[in-house]
C-alpha positions as CSV (number, residue, x, y, z in Angstrom):
1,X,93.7,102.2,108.2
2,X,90.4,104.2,107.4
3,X,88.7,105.2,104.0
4,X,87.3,108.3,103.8
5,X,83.7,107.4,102.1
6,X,82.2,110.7,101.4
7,X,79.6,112.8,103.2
8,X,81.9,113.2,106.3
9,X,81.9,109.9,107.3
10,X,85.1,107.7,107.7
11,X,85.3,104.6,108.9
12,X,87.8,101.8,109.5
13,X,88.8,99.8,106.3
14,X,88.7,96.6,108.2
15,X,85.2,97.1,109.5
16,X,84.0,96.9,105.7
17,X,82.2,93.7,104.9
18,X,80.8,94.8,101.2
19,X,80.4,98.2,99.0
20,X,77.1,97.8,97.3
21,X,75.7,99.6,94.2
22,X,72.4,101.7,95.6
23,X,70.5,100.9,92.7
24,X,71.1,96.9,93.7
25,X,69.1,96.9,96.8
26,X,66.3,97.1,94.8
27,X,66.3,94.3,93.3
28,X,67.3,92.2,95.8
29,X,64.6,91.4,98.7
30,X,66.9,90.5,101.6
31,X,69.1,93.6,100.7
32,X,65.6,95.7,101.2
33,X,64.8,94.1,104.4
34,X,68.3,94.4,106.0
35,X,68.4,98.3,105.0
36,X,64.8,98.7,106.6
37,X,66.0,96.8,109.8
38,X,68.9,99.0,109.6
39,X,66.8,102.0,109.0
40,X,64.5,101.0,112.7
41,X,67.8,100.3,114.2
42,X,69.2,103.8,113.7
43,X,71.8,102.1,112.2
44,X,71.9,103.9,108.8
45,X,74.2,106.6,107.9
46,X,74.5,108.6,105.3
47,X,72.1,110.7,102.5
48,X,69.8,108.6,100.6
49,X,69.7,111.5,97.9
50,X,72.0,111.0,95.3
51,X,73.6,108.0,97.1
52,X,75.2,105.6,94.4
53,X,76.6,103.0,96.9
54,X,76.1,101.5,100.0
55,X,79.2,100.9,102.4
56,X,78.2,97.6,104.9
57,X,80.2,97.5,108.0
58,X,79.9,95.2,111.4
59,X,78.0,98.0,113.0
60,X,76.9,100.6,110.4
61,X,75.1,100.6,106.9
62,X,76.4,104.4,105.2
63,X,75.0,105.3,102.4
64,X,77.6,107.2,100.0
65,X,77.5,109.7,97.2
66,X,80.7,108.4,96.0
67,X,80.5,105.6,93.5
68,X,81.6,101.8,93.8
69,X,84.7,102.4,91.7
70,X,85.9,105.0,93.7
71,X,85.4,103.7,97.2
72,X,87.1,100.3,95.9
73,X,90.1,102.5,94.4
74,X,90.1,104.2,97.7
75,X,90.2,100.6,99.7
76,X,92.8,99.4,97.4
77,X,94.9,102.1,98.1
78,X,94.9,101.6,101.5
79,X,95.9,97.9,101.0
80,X,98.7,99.5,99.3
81,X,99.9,101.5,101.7
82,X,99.4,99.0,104.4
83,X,102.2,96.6,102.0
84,X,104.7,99.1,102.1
85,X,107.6,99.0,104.5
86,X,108.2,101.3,106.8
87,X,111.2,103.1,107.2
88,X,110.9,106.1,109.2
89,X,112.8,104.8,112.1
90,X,115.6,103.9,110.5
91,X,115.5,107.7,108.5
92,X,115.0,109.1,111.9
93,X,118.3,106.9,113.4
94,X,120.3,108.1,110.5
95,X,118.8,111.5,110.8
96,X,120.3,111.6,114.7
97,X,123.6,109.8,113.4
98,X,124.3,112.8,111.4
């Protein structure tokens, strides 16, 4: 499944290793020297105005304007979704029975 983080930018929910408040890296040393290695590896995404979270994936680190909360509703909605059963075959079956 995928989650739409903001910005244009979607990206596979099982690719996500951690959403991050923006305002955290700060604080934290090794956050600030894995988002400047990021940064000389072109590997960051993503407007760092008005970013309030930080989406970490195997590949890419994407800055978002959307906030924590609403990128872990978003995630948790796709686990949802993933739970549900599917039954469009059998509605398509009955659908041709009829």
């Amino acid at each position: 499944m995928f989650i739409h983080i903001g910005n244009d930018n979607v990206i596979r929910s099982r690719d996500v290793i951690a959403i991050v408040d923006y305002n955290l890296i700060s604080s934290s040393t090794i956050m600030e020297e894995m988002m400047e290695t990021a940064g000389k590896e072109k590997k960051l995404v993503g407007p760092t105005v008005d970013a309030k979270s930080v989406m970490i994936t195997k590949e890419i680190i994407y800055y978002s304007t959307l906030s924590v909360s609403t990128l872990k509703k978003r995630a948790s909605m796709i686990s949802t979704i993933s739970k549900l059963d599917d039954f469009s075959d059998e509605l398509k079956e009955e659908a041709e029975e009829a």
